[in-house]
Backbone as XML, in Angstrom:
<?xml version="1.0"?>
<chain id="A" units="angstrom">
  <residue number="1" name="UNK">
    <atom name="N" x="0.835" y="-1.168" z="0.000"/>
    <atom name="CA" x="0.000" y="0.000" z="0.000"/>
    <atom name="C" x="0.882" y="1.234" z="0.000"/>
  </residue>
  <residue number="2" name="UNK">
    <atom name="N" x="0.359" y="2.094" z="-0.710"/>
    <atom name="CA" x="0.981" y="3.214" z="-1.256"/>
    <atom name="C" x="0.350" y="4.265" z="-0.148"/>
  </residue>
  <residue number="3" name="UNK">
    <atom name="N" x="-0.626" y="4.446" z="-0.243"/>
    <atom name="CA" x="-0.940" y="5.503" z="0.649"/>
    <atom name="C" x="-1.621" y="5.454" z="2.211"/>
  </residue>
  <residue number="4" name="UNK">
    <atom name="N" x="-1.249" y="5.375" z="2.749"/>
    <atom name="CA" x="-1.078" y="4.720" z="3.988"/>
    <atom name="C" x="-2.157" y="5.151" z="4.629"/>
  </residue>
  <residue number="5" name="UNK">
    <atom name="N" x="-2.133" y="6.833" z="4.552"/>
    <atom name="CA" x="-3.129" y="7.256" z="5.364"/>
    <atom name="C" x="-4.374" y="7.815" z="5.166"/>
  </residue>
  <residue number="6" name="UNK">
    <atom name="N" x="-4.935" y="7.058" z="4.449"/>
    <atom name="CA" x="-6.061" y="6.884" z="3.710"/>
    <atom name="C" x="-7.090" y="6.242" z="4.090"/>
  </residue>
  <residue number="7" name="UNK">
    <atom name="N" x="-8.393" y="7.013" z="4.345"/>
    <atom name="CA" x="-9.513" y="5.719" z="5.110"/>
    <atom name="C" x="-10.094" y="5.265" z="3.864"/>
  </residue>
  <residue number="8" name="UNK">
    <atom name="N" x="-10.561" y="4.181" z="3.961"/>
    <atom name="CA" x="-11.079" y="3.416" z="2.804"/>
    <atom name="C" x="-12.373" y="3.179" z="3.612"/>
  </residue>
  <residue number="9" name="UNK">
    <atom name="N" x="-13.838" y="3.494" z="2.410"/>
    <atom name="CA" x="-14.836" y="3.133" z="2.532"/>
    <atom name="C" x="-15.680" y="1.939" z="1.702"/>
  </residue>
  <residue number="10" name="UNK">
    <atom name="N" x="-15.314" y="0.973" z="2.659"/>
    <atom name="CA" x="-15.662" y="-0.257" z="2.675"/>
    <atom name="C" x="-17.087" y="-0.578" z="1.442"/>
  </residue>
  <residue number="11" name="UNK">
    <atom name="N" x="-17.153" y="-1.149" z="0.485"/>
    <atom name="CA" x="-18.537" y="-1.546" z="0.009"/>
    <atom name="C" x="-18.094" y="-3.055" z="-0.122"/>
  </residue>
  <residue number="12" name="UNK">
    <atom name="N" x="-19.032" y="-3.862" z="0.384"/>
    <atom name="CA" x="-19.020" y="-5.372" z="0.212"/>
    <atom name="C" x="-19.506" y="-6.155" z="-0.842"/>
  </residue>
  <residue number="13" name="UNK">
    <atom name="N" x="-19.169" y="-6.635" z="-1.586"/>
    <atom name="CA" x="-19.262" y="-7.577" z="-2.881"/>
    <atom name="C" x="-19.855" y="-8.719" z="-2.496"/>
  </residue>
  <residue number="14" name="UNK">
    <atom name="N" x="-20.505" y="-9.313" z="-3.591"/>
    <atom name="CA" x="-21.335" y="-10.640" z="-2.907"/>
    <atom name="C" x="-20.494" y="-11.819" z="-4.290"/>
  </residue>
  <residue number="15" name="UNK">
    <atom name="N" x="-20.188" y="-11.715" z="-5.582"/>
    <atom name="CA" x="-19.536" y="-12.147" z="-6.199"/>
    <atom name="C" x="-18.042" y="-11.631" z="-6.554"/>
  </residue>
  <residue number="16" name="UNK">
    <atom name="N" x="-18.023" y="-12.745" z="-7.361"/>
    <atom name="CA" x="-16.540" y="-12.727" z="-8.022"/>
    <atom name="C" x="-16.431" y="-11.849" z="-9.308"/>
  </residue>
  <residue number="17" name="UNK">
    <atom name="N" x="-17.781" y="-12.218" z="-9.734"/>
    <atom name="CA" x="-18.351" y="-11.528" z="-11.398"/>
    <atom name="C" x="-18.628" y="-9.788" z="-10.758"/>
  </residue>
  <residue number="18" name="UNK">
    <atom name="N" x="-18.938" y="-9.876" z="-9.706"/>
    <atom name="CA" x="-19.215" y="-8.632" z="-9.375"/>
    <atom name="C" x="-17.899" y="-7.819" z="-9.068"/>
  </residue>
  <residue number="19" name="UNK">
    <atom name="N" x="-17.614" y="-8.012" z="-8.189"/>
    <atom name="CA" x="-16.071" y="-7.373" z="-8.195"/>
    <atom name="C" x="-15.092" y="-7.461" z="-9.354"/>
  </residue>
  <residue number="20" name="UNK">
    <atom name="N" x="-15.074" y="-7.981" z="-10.577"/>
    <atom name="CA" x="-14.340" y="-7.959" z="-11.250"/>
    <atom name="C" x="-14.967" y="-6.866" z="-12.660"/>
  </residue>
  <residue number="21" name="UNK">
    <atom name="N" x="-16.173" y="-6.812" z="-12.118"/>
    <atom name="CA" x="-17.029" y="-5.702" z="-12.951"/>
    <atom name="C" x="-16.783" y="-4.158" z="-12.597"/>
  </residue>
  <residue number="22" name="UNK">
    <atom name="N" x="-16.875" y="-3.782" z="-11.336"/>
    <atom name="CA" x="-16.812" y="-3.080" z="-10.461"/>
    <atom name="C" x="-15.238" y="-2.483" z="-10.505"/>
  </residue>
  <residue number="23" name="UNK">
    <atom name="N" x="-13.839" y="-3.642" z="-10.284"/>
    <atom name="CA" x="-12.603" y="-3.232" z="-10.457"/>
    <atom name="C" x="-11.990" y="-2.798" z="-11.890"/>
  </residue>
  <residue number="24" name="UNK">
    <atom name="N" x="-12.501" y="-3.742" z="-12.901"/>
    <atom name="CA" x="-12.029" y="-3.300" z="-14.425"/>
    <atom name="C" x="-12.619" y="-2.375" z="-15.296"/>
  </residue>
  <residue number="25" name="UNK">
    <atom name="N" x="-14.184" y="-2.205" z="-14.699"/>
    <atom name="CA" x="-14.993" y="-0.717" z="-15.982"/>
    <atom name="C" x="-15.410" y="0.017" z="-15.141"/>
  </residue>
  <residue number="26" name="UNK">
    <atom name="N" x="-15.312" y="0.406" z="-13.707"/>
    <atom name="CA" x="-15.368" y="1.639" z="-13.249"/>
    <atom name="C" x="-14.188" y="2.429" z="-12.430"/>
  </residue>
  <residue number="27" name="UNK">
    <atom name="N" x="-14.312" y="3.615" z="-12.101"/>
    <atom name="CA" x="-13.381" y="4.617" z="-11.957"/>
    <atom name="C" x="-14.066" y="4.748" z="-10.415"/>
  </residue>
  <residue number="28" name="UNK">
    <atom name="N" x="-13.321" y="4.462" z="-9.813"/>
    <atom name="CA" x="-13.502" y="4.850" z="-8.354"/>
    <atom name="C" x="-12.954" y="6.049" z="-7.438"/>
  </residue>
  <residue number="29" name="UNK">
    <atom name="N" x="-13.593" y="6.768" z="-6.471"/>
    <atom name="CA" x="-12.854" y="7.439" z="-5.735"/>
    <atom name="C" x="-11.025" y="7.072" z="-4.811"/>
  </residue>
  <residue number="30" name="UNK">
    <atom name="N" x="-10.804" y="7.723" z="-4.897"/>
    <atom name="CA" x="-9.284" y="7.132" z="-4.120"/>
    <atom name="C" x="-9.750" y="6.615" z="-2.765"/>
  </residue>
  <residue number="31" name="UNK">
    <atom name="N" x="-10.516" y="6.804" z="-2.168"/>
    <atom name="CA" x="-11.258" y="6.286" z="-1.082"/>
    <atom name="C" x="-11.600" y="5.073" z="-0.736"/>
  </residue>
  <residue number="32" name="UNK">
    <atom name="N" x="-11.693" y="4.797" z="-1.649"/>
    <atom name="CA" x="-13.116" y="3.133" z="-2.084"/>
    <atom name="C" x="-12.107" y="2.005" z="-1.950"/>
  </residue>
  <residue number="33" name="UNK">
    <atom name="N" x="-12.506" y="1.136" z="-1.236"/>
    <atom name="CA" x="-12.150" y="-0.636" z="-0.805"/>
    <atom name="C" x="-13.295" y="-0.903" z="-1.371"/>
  </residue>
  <residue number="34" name="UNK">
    <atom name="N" x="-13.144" y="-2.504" z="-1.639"/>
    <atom name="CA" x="-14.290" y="-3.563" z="-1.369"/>
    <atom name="C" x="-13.709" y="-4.766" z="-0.797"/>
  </residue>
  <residue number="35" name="UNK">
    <atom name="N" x="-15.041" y="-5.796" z="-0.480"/>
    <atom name="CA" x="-14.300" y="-6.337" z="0.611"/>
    <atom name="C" x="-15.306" y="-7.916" z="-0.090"/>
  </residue>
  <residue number="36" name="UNK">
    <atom name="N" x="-14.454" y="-8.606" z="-0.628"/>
    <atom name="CA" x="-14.979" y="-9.934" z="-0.904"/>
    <atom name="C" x="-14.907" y="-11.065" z="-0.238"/>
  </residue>
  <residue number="37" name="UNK">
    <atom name="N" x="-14.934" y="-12.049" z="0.634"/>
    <atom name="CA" x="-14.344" y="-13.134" z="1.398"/>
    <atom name="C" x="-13.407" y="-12.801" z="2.619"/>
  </residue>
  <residue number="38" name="UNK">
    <atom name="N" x="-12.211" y="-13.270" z="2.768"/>
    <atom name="CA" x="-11.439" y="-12.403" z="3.602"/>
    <atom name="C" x="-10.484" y="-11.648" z="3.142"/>
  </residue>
  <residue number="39" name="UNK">
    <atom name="N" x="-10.887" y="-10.691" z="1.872"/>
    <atom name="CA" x="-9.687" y="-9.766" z="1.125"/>
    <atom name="C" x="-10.164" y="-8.569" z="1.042"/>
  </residue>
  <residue number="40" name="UNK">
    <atom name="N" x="-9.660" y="-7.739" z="1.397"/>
    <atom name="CA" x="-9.884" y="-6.255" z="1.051"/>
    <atom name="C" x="-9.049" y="-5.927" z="-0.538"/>
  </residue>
  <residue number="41" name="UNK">
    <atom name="N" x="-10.156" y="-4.752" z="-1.458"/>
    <atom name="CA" x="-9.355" y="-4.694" z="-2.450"/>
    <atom name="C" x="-9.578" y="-2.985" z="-2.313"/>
  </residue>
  <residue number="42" name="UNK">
    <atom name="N" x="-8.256" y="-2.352" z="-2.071"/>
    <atom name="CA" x="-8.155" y="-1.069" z="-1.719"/>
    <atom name="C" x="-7.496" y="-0.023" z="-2.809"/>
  </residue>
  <residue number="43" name="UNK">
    <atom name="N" x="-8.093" y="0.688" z="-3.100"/>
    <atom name="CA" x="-8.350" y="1.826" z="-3.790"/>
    <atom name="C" x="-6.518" y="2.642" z="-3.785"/>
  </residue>
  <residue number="44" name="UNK">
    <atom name="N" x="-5.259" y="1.929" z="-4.589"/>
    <atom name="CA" x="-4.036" y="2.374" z="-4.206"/>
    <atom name="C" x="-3.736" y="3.515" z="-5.604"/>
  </residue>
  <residue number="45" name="UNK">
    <atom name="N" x="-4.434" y="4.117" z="-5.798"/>
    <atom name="CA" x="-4.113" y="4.934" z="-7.427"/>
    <atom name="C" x="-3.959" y="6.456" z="-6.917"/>
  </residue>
  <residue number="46" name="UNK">
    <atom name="N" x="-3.017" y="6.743" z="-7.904"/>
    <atom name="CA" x="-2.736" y="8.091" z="-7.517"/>
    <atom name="C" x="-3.591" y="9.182" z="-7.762"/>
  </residue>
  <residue number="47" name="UNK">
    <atom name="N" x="-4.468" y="9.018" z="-8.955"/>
    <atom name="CA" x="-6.024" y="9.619" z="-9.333"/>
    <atom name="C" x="-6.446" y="9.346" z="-10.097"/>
  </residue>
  <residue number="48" name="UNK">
    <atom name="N" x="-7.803" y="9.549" z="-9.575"/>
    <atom name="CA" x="-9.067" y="9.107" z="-10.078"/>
    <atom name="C" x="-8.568" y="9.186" z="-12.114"/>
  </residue>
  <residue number="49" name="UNK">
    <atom name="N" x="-8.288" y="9.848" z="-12.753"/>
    <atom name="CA" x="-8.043" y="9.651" z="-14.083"/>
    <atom name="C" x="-6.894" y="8.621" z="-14.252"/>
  </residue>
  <residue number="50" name="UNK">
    <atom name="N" x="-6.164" y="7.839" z="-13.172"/>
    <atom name="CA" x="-5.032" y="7.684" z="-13.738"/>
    <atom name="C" x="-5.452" y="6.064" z="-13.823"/>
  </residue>
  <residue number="51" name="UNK">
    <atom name="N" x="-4.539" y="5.184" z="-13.775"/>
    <atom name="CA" x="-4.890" y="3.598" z="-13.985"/>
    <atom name="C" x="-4.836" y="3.395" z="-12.483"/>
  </residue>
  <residue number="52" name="UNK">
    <atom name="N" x="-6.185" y="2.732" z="-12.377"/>
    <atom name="CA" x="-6.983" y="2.261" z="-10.895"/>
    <atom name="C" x="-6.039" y="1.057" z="-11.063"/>
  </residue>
  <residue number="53" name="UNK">
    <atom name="N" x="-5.689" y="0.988" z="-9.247"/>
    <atom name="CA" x="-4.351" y="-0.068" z="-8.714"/>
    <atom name="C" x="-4.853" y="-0.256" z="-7.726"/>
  </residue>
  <residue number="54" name="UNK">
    <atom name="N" x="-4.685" y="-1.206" z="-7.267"/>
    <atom name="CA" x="-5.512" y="-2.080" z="-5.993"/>
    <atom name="C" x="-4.386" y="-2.306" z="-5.059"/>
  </residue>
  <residue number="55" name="UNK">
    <atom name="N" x="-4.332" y="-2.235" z="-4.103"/>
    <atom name="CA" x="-3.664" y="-3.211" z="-2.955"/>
    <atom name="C" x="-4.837" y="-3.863" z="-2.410"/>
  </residue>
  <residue number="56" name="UNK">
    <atom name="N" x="-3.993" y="-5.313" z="-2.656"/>
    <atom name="CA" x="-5.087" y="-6.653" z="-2.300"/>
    <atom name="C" x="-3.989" y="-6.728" z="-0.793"/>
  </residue>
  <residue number="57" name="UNK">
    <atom name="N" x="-5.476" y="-6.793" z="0.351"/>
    <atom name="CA" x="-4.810" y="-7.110" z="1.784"/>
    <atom name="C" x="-6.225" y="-8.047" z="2.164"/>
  </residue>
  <residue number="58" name="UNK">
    <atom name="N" x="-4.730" y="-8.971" z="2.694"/>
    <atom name="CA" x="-5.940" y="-10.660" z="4.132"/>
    <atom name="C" x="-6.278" y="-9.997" z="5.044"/>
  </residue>
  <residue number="59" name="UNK">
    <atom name="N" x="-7.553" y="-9.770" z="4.945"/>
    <atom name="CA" x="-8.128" y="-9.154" z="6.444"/>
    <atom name="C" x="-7.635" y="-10.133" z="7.850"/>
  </residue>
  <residue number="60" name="UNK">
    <atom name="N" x="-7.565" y="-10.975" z="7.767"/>
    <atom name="CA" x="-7.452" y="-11.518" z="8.803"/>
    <atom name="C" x="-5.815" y="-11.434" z="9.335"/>
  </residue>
  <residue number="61" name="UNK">
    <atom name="N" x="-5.002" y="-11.548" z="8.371"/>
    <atom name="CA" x="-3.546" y="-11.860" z="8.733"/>
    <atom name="C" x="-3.112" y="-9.789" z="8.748"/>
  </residue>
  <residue number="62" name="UNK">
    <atom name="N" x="-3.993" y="-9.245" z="7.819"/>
    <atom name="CA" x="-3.453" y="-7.669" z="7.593"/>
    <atom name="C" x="-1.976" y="-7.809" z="6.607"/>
  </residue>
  <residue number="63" name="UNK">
    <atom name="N" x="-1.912" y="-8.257" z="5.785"/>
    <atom name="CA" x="-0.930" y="-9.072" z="5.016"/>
    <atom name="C" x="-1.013" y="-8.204" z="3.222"/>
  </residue>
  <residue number="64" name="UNK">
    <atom name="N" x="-0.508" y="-7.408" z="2.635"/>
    <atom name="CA" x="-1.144" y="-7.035" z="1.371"/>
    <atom name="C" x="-0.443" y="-8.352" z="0.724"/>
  </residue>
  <residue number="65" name="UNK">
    <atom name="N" x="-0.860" y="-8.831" z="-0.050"/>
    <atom name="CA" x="-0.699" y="-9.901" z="-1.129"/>
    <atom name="C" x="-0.483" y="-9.687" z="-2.493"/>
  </residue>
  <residue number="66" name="UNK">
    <atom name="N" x="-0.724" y="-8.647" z="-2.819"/>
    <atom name="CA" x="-0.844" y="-8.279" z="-3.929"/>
    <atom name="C" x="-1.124" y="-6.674" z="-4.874"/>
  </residue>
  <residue number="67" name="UNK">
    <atom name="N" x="-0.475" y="-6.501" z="-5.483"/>
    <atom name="CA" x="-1.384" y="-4.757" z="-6.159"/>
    <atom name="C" x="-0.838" y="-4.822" z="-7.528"/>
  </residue>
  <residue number="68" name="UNK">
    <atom name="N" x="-2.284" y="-4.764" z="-8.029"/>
    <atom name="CA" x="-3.038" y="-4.984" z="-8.934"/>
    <atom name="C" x="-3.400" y="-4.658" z="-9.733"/>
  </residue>
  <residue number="69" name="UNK">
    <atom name="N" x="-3.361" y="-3.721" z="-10.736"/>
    <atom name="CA" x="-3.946" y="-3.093" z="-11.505"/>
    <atom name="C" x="-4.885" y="-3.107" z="-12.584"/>
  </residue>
  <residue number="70" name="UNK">
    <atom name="N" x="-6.030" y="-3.270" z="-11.573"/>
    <atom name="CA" x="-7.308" y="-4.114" z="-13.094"/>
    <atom name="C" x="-8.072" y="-2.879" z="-14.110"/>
  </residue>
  <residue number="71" name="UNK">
    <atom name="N" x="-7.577" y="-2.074" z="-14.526"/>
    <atom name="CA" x="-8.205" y="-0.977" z="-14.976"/>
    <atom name="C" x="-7.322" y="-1.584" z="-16.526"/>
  </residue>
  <residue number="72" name="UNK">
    <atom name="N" x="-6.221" y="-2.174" z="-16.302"/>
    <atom name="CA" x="-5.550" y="-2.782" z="-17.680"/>
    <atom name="C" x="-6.183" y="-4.017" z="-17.792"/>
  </residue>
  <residue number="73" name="UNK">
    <atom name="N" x="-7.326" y="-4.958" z="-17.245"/>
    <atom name="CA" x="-7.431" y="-6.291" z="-17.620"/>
    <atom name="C" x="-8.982" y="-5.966" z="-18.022"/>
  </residue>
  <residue number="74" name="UNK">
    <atom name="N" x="-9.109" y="-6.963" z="-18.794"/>
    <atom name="CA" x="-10.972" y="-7.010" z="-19.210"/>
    <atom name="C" x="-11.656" y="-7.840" z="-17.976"/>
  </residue>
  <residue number="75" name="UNK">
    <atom name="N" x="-12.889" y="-7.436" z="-17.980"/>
    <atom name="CA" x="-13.757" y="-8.152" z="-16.466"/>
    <atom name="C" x="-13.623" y="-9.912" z="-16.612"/>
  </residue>
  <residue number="76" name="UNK">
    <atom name="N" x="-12.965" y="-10.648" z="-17.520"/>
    <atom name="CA" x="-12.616" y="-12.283" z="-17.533"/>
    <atom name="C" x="-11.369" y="-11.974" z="-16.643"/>
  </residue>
  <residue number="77" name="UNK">
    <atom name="N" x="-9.925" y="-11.384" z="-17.832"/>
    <atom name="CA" x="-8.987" y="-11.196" z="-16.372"/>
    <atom name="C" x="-9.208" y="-10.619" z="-15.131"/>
  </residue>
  <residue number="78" name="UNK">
    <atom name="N" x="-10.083" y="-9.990" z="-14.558"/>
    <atom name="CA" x="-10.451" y="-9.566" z="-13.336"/>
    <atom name="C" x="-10.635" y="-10.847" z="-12.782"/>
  </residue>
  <residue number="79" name="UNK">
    <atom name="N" x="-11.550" y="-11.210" z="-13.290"/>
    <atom name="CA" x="-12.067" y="-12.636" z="-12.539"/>
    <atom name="C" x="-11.508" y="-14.173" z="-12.431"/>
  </residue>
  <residue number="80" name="UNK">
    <atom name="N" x="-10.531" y="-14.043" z="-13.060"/>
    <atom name="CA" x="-9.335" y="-15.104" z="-12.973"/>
    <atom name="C" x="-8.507" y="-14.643" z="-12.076"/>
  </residue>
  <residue number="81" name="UNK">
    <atom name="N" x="-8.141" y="-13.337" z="-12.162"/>
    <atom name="CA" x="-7.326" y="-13.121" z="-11.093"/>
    <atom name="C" x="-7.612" y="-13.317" z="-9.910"/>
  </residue>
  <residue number="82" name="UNK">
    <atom name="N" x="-8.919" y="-12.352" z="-9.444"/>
    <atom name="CA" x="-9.567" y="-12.693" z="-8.112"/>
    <atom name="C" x="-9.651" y="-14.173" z="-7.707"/>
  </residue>
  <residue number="83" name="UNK">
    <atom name="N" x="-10.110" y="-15.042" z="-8.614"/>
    <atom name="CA" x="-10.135" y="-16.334" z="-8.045"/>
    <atom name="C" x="-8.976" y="-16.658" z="-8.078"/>
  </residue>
  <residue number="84" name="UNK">
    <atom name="N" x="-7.752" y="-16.462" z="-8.304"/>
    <atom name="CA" x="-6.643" y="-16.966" z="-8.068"/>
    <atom name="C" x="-6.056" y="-16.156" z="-6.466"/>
  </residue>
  <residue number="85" name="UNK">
    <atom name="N" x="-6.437" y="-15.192" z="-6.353"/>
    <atom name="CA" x="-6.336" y="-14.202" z="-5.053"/>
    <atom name="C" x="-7.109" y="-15.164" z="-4.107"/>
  </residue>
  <residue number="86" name="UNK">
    <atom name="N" x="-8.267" y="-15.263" z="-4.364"/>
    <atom name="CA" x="-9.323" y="-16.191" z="-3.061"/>
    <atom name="C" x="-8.875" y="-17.306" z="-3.054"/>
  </residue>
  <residue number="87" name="UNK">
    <atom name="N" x="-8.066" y="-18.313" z="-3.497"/>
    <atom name="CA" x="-7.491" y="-19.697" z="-3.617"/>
    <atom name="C" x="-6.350" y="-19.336" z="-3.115"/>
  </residue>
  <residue number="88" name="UNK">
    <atom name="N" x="-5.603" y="-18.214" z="-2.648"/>
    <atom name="CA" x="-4.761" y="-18.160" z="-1.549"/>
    <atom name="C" x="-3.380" y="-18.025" z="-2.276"/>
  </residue>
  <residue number="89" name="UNK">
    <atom name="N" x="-3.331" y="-18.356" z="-3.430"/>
    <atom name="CA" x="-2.217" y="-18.207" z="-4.449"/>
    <atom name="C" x="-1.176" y="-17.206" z="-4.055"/>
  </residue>
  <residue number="90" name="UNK">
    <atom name="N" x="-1.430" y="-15.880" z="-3.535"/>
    <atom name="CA" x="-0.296" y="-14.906" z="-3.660"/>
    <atom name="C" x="-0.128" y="-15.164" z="-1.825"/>
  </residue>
  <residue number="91" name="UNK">
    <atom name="N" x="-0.652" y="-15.266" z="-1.519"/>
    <atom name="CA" x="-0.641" y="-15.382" z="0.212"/>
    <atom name="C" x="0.470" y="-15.967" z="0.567"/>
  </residue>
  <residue number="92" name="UNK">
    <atom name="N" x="1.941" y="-16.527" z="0.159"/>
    <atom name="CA" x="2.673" y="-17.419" z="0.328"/>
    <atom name="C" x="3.740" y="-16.326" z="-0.290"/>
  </residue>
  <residue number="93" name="UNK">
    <atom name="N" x="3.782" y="-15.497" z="-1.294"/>
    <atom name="CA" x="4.832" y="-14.854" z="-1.329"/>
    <atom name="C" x="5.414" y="-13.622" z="-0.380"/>
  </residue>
  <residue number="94" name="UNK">
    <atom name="N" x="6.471" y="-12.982" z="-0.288"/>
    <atom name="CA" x="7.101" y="-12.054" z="0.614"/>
    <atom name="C" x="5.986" y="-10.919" z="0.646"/>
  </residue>
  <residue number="95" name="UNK">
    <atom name="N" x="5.307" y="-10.629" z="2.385"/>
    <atom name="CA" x="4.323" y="-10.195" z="2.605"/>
    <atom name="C" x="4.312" y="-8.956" z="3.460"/>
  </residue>
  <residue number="96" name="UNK">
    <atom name="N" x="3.957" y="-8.104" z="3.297"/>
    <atom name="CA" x="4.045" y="-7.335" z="3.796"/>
    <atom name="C" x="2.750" y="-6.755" z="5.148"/>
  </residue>
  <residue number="97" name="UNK">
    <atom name="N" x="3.264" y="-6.506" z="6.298"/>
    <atom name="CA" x="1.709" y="-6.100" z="7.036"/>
    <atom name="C" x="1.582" y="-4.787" z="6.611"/>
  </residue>
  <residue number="98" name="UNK">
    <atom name="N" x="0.563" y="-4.580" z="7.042"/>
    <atom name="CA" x="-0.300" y="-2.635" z="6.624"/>
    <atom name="C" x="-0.997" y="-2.663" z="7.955"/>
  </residue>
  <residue number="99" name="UNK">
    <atom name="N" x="-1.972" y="-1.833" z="8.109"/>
    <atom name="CA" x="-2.558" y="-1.172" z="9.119"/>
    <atom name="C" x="-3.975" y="-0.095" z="8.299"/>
  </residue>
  <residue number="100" name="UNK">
    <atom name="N" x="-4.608" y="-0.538" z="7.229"/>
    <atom name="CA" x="-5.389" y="0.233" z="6.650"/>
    <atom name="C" x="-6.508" y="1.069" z="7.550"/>
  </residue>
  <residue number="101" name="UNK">
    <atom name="N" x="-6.546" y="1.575" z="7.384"/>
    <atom name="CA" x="-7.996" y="2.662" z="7.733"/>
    <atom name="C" x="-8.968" y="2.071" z="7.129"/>
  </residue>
  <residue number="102" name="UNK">
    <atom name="N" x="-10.158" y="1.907" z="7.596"/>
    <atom name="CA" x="-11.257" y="1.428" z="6.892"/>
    <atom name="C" x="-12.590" y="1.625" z="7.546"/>
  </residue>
  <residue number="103" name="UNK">
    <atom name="N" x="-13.592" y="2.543" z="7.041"/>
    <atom name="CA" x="-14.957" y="2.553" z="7.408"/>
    <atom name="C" x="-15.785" y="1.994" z="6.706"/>
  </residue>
  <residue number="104" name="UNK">
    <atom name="N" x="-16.592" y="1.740" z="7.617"/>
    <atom name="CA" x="-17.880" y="-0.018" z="7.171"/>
    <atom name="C" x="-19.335" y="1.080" z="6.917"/>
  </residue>
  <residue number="105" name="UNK">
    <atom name="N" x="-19.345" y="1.862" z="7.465"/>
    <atom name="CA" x="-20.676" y="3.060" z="7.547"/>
    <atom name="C" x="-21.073" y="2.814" z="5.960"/>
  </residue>
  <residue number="106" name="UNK">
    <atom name="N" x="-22.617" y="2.185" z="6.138"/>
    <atom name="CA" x="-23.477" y="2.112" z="5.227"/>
    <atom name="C" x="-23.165" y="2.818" z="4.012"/>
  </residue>
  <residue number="107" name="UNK">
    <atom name="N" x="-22.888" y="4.316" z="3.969"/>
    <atom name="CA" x="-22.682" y="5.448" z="2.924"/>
    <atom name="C" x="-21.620" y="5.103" z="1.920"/>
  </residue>
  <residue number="108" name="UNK">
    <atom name="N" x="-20.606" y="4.101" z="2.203"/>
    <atom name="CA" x="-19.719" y="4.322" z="1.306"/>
    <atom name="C" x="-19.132" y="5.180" z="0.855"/>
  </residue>
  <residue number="109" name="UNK">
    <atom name="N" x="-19.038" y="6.743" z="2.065"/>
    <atom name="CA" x="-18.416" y="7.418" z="1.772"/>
    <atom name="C" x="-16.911" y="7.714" z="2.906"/>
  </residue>
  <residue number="110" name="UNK">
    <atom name="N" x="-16.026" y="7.850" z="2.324"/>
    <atom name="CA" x="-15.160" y="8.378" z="3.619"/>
    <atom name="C" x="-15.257" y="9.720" z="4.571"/>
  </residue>
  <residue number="111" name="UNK">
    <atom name="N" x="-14.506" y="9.647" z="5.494"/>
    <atom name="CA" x="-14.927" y="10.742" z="6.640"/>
    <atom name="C" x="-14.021" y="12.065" z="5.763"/>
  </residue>
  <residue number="112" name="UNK">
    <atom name="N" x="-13.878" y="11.927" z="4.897"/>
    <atom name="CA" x="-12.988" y="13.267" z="3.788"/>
    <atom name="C" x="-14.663" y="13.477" z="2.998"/>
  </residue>
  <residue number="113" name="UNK">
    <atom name="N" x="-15.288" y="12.953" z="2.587"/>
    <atom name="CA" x="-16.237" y="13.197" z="1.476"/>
    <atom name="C" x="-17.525" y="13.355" z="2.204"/>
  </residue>
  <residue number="114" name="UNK">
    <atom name="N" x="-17.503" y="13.443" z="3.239"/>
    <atom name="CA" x="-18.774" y="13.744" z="3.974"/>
    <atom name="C" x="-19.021" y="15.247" z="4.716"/>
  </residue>
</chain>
């Protein structure tokens, strides 16, 4: 993770097809996580025009695994990737902990945009 001190506002995904829709054809605030299984996929881009980059972090371990940049893949590579992310695949290479900021508040907005 690139920007450390950044709260991320949490929206929860219920698929794989969904989050990979969501990460490859839309433009998100620098703000914005989502949160699929036990992975956070956090909003690491320098701006909103530029190519959306993810830091993928194990909620449970606080571990980033991965960053990502699905704004270059079509919503199939999104979704190969992710399932290769949820099958634990990158979880085994040199890992780094974080400490993300993260609000769950219904709004999906951060405490900057409110």
């Amino acid at each position: 993770m690139i920007h450390i001190k950044r709260t991320y506002a949490i929206g929860i995904v219920e698929s794989i097809p969904q989050l990979a829709e969501k990460l490859s054809n839309c433009t998100w605030t620098l703000c914005q996580g989502f949160e699929l299984s036990e992975y956070l996929f956090l909003n690491d881009s320098f701006s909103e025009n530029g190519a959306q980059e993810y830091a993928v972090i194990n909620k449970e371990s606080l571990m980033q695994v991965e960053s990502i940049t699905f704004s270059w893949m079509s919503g199939k590579e999104s979704e190969k990737m992710i399932l290769r992310i949820l099958g634990k695949e990158f979880d085994c290479d040199p890992l780094v902990k974080v400490s993300p900021k993260l609000d769950y508040s219904n709004d999906n907005v951060c405490h900057l945009c409110r």
